[in-house]
C-alpha positions as CSV (number, residue, x, y, z in Angstrom):
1,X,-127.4,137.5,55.2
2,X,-130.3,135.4,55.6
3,X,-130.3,132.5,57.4
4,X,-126.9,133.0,59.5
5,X,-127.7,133.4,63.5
6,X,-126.0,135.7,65.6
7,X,-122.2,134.6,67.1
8,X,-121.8,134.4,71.0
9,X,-120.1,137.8,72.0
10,X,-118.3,136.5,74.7
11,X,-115.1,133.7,74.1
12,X,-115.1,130.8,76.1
13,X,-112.8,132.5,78.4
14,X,-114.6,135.4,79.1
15,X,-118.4,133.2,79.4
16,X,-116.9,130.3,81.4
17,X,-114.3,132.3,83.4
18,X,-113.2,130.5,86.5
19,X,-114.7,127.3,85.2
20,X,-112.3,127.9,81.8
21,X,-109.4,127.9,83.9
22,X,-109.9,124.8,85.9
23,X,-110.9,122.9,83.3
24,X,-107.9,123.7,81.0
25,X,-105.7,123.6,83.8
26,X,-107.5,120.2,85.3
27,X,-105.9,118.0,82.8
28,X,-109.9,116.6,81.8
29,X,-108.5,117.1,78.3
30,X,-104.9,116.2,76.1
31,X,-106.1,119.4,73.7
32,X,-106.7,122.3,74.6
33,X,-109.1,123.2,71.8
34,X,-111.4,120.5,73.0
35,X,-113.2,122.4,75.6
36,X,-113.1,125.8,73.6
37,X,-114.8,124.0,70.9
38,X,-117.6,122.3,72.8
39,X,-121.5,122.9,72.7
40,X,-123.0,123.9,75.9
41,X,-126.5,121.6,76.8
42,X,-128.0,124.7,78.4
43,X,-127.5,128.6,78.8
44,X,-124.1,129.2,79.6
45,X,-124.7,131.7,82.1
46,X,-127.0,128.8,84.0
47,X,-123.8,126.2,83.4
48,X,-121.4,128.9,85.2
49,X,-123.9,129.3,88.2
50,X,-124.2,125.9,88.5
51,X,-120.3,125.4,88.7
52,X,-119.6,128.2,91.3
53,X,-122.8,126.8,93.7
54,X,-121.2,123.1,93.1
55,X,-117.7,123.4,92.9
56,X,-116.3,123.9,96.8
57,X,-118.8,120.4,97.6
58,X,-117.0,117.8,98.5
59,X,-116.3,115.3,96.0
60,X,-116.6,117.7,93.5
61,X,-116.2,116.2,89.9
62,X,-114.9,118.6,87.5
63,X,-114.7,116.2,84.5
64,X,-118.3,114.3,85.2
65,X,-119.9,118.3,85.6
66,X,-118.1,119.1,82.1
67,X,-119.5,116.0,80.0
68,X,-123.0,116.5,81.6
69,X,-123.2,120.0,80.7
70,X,-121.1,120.0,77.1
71,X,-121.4,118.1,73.8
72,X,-118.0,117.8,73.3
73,X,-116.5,117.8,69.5
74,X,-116.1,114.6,67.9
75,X,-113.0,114.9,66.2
76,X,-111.8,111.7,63.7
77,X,-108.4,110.2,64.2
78,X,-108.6,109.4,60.6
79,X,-111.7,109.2,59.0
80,X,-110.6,110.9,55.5
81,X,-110.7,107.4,53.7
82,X,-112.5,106.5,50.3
83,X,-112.1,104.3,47.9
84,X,-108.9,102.4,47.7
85,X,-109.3,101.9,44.2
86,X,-109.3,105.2,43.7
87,X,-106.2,107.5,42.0
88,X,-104.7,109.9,44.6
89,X,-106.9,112.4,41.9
90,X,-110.2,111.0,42.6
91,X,-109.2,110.4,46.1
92,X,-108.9,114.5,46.7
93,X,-112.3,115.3,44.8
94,X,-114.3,112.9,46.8
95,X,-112.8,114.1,50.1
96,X,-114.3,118.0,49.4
97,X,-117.9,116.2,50.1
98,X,-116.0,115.0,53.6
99,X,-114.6,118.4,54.2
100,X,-117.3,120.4,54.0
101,X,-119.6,122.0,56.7
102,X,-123.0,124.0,56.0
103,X,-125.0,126.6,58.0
104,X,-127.5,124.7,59.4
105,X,-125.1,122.7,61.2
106,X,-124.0,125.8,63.1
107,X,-125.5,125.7,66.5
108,X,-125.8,128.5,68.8
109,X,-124.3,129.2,72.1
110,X,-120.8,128.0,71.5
111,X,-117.5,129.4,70.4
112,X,-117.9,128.9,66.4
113,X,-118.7,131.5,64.1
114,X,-122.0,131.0,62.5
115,X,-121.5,131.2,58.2
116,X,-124.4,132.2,55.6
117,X,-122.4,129.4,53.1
118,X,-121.1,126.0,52.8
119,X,-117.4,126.5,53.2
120,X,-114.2,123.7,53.7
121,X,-112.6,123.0,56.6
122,X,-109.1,122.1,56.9
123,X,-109.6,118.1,58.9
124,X,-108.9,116.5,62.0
125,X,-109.2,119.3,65.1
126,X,-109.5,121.9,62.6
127,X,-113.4,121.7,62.2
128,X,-113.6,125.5,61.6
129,X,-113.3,127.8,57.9
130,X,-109.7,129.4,58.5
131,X,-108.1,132.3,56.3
132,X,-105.1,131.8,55.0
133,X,-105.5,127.8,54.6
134,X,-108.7,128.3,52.5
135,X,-106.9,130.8,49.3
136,X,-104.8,127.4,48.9
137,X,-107.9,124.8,49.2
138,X,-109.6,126.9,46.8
139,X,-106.8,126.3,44.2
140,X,-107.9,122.5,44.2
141,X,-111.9,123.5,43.9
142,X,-110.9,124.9,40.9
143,X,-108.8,122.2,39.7
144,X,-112.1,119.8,40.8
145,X,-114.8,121.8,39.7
146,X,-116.1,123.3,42.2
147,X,-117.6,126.6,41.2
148,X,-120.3,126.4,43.5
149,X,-118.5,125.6,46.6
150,X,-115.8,128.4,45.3
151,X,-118.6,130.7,45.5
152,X,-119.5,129.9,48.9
153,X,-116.4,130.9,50.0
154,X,-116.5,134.4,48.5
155,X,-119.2,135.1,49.6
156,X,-118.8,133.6,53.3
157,X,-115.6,135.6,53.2
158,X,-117.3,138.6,52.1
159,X,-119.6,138.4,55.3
160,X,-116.9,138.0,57.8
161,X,-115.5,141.6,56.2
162,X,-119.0,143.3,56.7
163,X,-119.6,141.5,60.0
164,X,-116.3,141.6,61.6
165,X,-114.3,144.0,59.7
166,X,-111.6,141.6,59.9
167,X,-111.4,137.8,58.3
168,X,-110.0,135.9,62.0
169,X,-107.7,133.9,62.2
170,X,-110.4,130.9,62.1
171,X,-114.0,131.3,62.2
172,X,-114.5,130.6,66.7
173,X,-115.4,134.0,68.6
174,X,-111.6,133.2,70.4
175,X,-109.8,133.8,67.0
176,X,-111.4,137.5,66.5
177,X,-109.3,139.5,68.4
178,X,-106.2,138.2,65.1
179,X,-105.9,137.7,61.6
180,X,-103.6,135.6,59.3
181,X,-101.8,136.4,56.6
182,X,-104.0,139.0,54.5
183,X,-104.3,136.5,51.4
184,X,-107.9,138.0,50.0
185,X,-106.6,140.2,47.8
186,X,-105.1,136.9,45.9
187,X,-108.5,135.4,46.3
188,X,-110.2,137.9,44.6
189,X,-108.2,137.5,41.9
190,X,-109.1,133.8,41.7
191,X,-112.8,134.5,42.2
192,X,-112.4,136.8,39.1
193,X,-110.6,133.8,36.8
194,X,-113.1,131.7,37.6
195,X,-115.9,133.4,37.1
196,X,-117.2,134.0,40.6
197,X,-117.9,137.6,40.5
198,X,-115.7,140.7,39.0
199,X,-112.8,142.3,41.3
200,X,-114.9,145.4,41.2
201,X,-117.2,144.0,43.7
202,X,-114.7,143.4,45.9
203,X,-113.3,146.7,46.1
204,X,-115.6,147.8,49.6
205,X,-113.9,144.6,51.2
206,X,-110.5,145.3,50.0
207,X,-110.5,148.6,51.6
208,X,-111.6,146.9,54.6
209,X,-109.2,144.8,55.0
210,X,-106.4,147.4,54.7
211,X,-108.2,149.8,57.0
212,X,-107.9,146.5,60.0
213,X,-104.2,146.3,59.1
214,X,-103.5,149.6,58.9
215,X,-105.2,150.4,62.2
216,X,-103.4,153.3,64.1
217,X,-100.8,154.5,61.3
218,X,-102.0,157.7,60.8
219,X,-100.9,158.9,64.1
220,X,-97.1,157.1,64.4
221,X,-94.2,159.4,64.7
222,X,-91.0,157.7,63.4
223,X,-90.0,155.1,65.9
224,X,-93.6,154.4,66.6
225,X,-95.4,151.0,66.4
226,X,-99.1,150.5,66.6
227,X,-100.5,146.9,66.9
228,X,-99.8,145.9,63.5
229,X,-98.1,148.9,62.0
230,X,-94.7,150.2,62.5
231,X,-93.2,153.4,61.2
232,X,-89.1,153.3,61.2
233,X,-86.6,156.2,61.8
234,X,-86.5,157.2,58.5
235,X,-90.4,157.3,57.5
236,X,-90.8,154.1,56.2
237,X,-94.2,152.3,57.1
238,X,-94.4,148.8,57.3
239,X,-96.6,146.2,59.1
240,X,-95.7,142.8,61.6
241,X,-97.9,140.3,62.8
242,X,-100.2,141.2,66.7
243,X,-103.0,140.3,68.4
244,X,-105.4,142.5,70.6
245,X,-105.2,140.1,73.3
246,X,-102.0,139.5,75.3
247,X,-103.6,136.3,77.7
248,X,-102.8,132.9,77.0
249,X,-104.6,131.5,73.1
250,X,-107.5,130.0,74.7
251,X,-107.3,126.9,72.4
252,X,-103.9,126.6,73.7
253,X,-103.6,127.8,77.0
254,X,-102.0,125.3,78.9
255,X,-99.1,125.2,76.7
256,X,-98.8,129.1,76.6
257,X,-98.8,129.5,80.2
258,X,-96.1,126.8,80.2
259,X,-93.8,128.8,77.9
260,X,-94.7,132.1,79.4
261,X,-92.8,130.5,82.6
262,X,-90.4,129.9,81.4
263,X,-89.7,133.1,79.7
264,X,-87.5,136.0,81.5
265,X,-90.1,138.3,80.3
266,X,-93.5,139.3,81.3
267,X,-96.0,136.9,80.4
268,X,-98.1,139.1,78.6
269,X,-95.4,140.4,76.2
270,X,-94.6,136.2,75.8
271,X,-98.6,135.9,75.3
272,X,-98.3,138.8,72.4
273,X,-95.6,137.3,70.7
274,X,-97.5,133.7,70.8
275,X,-101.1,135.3,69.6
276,X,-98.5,136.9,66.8
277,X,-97.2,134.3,65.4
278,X,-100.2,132.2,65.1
279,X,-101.3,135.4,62.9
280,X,-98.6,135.0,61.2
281,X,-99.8,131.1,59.9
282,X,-96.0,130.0,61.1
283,X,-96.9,128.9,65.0
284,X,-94.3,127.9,65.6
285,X,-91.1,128.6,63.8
286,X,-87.3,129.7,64.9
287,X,-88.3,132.5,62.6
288,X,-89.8,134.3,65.8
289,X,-87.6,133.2,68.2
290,X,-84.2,134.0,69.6
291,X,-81.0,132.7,67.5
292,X,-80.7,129.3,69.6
293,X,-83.7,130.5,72.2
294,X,-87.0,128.1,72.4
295,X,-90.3,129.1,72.3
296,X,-89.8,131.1,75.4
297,X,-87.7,133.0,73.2
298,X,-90.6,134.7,70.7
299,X,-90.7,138.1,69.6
300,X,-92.6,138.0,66.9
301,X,-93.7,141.4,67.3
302,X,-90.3,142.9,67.3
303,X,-90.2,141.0,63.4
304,X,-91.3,143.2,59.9
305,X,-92.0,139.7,58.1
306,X,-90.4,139.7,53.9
307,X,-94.1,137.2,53.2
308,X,-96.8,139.8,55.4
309,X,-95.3,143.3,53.9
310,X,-95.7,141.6,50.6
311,X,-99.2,140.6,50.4
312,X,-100.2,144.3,51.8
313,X,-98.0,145.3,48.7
314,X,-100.2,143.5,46.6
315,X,-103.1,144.3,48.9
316,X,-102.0,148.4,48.0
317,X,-101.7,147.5,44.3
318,X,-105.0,145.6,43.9
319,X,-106.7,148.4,45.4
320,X,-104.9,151.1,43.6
321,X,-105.9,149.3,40.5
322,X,-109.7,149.0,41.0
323,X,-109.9,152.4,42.5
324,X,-108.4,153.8,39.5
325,X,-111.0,151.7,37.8
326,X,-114.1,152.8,39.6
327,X,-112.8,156.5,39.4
328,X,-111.9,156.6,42.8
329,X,-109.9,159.5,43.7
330,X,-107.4,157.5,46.5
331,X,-106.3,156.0,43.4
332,X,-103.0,157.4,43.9
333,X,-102.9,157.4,47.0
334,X,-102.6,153.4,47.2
335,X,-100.8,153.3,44.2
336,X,-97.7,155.6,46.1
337,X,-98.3,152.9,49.0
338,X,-97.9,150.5,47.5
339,X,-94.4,152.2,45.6
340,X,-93.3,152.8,48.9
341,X,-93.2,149.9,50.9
342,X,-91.7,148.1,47.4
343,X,-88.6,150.5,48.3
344,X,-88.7,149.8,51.8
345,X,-89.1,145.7,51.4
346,X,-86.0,146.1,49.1
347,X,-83.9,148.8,50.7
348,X,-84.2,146.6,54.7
349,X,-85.1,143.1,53.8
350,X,-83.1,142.1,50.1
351,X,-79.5,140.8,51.2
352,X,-77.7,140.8,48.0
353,X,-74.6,139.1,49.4
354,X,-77.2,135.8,49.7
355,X,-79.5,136.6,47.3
356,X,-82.5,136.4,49.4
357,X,-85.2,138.2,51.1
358,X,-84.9,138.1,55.0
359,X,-87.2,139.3,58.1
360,X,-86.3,142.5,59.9
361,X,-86.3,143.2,63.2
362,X,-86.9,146.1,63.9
363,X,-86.6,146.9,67.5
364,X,-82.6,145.8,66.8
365,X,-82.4,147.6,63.7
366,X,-81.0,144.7,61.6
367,X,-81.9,141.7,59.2
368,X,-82.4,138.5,60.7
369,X,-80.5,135.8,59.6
370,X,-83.0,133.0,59.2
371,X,-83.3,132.0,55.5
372,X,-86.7,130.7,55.1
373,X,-89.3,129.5,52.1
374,X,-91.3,132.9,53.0
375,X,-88.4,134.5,50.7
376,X,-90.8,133.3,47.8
377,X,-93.3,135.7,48.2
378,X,-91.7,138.4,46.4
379,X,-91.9,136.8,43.4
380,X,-95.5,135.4,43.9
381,X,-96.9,139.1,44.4
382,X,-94.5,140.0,41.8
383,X,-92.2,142.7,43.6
384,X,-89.3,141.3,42.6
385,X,-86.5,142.4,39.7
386,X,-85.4,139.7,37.1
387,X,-82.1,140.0,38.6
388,X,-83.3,139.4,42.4
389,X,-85.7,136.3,41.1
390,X,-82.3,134.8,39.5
391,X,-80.6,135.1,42.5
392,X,-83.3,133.6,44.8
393,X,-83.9,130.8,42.7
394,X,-80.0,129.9,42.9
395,X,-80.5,130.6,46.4
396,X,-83.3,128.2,46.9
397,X,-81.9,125.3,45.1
398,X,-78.5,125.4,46.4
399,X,-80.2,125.9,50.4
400,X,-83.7,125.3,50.3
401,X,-84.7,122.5,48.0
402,X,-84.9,118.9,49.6
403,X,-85.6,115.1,47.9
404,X,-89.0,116.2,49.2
405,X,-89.6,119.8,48.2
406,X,-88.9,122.9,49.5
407,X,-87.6,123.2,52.9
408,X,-89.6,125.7,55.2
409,X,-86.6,127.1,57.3
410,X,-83.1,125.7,57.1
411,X,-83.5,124.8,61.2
412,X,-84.0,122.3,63.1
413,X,-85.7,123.3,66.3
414,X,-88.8,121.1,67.1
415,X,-91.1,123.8,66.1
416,X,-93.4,122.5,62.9
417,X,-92.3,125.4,60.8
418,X,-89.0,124.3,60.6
419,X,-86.5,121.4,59.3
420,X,-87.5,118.6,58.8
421,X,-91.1,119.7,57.8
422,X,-92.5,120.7,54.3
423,X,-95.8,122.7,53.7
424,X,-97.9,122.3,50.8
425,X,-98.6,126.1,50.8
426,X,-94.9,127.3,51.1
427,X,-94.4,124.8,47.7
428,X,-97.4,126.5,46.3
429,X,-95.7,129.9,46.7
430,X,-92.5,128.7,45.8
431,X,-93.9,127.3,42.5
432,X,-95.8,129.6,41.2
433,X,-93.4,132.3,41.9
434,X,-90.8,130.7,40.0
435,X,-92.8,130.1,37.6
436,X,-94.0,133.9,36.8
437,X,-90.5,135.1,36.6
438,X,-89.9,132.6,34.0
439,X,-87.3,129.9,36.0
440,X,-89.7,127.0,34.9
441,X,-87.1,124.4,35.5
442,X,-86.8,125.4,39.1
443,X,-90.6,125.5,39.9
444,X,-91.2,121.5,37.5
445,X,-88.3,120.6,40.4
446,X,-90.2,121.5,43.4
447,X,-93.6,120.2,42.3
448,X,-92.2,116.8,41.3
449,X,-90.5,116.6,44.0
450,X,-93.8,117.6,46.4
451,X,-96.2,115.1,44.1
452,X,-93.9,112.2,44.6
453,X,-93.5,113.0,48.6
454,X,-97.4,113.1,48.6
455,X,-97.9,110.2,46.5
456,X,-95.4,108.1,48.6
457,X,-97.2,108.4,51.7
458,X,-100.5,108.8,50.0
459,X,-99.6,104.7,48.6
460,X,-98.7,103.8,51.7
461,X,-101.1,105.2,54.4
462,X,-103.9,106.3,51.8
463,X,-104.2,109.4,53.2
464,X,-102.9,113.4,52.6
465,X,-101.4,115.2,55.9
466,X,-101.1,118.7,57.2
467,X,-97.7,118.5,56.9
468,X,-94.6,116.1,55.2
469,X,-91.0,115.2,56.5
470,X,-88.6,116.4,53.6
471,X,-86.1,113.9,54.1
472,X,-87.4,110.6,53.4
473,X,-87.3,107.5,55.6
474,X,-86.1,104.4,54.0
475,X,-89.6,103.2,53.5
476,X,-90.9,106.3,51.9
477,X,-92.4,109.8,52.9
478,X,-93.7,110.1,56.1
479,X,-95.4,112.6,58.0
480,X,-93.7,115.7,59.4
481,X,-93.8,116.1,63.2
482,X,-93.1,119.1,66.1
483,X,-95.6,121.2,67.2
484,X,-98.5,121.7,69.9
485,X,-100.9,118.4,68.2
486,X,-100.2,115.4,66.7
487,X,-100.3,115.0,63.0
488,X,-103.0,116.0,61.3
489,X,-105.1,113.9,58.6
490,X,-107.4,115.2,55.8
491,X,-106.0,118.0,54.8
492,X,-107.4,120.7,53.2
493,X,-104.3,123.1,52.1
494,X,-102.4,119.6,51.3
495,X,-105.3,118.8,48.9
496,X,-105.5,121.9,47.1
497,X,-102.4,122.7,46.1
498,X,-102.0,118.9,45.1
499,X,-105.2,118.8,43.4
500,X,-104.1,121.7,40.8
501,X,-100.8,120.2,40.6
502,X,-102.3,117.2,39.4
503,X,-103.6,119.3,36.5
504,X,-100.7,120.9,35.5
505,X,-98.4,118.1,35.9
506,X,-100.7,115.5,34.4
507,X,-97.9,113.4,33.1
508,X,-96.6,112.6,37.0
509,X,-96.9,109.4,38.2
510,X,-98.7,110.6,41.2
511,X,-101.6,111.3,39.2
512,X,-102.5,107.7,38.4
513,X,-100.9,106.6,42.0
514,X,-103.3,104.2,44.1
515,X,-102.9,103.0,47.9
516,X,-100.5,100.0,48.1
517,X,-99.8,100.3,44.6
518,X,-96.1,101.1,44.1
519,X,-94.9,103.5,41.2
């Protein structure tokens, strides 16, 4: 597309090499992303030179050689701030202006991924379009009006399909070699309600998206896995979470070389399993790891996720559906797929003793036992009986649903996708799936219950978070913790799915809540 310059080939990794090790190694920075993020001053091959001719002198400064040779990322500690006499409404349509990044602020040489569009960026260290966050940003462009930034996305997503065959993980050259979860086949589907463009167009892009995640099936005897497909004993095919790359995540690499130490296993399986699960959207969670085990612990690829094998159900059906339309003669052929791995989800994954979906491993041949909000997803992609949504939504509210929403796991571990924390797009999911199989008391719980745990905070601090505590402190809601980073402020999936929930829940008292203004 016009007016988007080439990306770097080369990660920061591979272009900085021995310099990217000492540096993330040297302590210079407290986050790892900082460095993988920064702009080089001059032609990185000159800046690599430079290090190896300098770097053995005496008095060598490894920090002082790094600030004079990178522009380092400004990132705010919490700059999201508007008018305080502004609803929490208002608030969330004046921070999409704050959120946004164009092309011509894309500058060349560094690790991000140059965009023909304006897009949204999630806030704080997160300066970059990601995948799976944006489907549930674009929720509140709608609710705000903002067909013209919607269409931006579309169409930036669009490019990253032609260009990359693949939408990364986030848009930095050190995110290509992953995904996330393969939402686009939901975002078409909003594109097309709100008037972006008709699925049909998107038909070339769904197929490649299927074609990256279905990489290597054609060729897998039962038993056999392939990066992101696995075919069982009995035939069935179904998909789990990978990564091409089995070294430490670059924006992360201190902490994964940490962890791989302390693993039993080879560090590149422990490497796998970490690039995995931050495909996976959940990095990190207990879901991956060992019943009582830490992070060391992870086998995400060992895992058949209930949430991934659904949205490639859906992915199967949406392109079953416009192929049929277009006269395509795989019509079937998708539409048989997508049949199939219905049966499957159900017949491995569907636990009727406690009504829920569950993970399967499937190097042990068995469910796992973890009960987690990713059960939802069924119902959202609508693969779910009657009977199985009634039982889930018993299931939820009797294990799941907290004062502050739905819970994401029902474990406490000190990873951020588990107890204490809530996620605005696992209430999203929850919600709306609810909602489709009619259990509308169940779904007006959860989102009260969410607007009021946003509002609280939002009254009190004046800001929206990545992330919420469940269990309210005496004071009101605060921020979830856990994780690799601190607490994130701005935040784009938080102020999407609020933003629409302010529209169809205009009647909540969070709609006309202010900061310092009790309800």
């Amino acid at each position: 597309m016009p007016g988007c310059a080439h990306a770097d080939p080369l990660t920061p990794a591979d272009r900085y090499q021995e310099l990217f090790v000492a540096v993330q190694t040297g302590g210079i920075f407290s986050d790892s992303k900082t460095f993988v993020d920064a702009m080089p001053r001059q032609q990185p091959a000159a800046i690599l030179a430079a290090y190896r001719a300098r770097s053995a002198e005496p008095g060598f400064d490894l920090a002082a050689f790094v600030h004079a040779h990178f522009v380092l990322p400004a990132v705010p500690d919490s700059c999201y701030k508007s008018d305080p006499k502004q609803p929490l409404r208002d608030h969330i349509d004046a921070l999409w202006t704050v959120l946004t990044r164009h092309p011509a602020e894309h500058p060349p040489q560094g690790s991000l991924l140059p965009l023909p569009h304006a897009y949204v960026v999630p806030g704080g260290r997160f300066g970059e379009l990601y995948y799976w966050d944006s489907y549930f940003t674009m929720l509140g462009l709608t609710a705000s009006g903002q067909a013209d930034l919607l269409h931006c996305m579309a169409d930036n997503f669009s490019y990253l399909l032609d260009t990359y065959g693949v939408i990364p993980n986030g848009t930095r050259t050190y995110y290509l070699s992953r995904s996330q979860p393969p939402v686009f086949a939901l975002m078409v589907e909003l594109f097309e309600d709100h008037g972006v463009r008709p699925e049909l167009a998107y038909l070339p892009h769904l197929r490649k998206e299927y074609a990256f995640w279905m990489r290597g099936a054609g060729h897998l005897a039962p038993g056999q896995a392939c990066r992101r497909v696995v075919r069982l004993a009995d035939g069935s095919l179904l998909n789990r979470y990978w990564d091409e790359r089995d070294t430490p995540r670059e924006e992360a690499f201190v902490e994964d070389t940490r962890t791989a130490a302390a693993s039993p296993r080879s560090a590149p399986e422990v490497y796998r399993d970490l690039r995995a699960a931050a495909e996976s959207g959940w990095d990190f969670s207990s879901r991956w790891l060992e019943p009582g085990g830490g992070l060391e612990s992870i086998r995400t690829t060992a895992i058949l996720p209930v949430d991934l094998n659904c949205l490639l159900f859906k992915l199967e059906s949406k392109l079953a559906e416009l192929a049929g339309v277009a006269g395509d003669a795989d019509a079937p052929a998708f539409r048989q797929r997508a049949h199939a791995r219905r049966q499957a989800i159900e017949r491995l994954m569907w636990q009727e003793d406690e009504g829920a979906w569950f993970d399967f491993d499937w190097q042990q041949h068995r469910l796992r036992t973890n009960l987690t909000a990713a059960a939802a997803m069924p119902l959202y992609v609508e693969a779910a009986s009657a009977t199985q949504a009634a039982r889930l939504a018993g299931t939820f509210a009797a294990r799941l649903l907290e004062p502050g929403g739905i819970a994401t796991t029902e474990r406490v571990s000190g990873e951020q996708w588990d107890q204490p924390n809530g996620w605005a797009p696992l209430q999203w999911l929850a919600i709306g799936g609810f909602a489709r199989y009619g259990h509308q008391a169940l779904a007006h719980e959860i989102a009260h219950r969410w607007l009021a745990t946003v509002a609280s905070l939002y009254r009190r601090e004046y800001k929206l978070v990545e992330k919420y505590a469940l269990h309210p402190a005496e004071e009101g809601a605060v921020g979830g913790g856990g994780g690799e980073y601190p607490l994130q402020d701005g935040f784009g999936w938080t102020n999407g799915v609020v933003r629409r929930l302010l529209r169809l829940h205009p009647t909540h008292a969070a709609c006309h809540c202010r900061a310092g203004v009790r309800a």
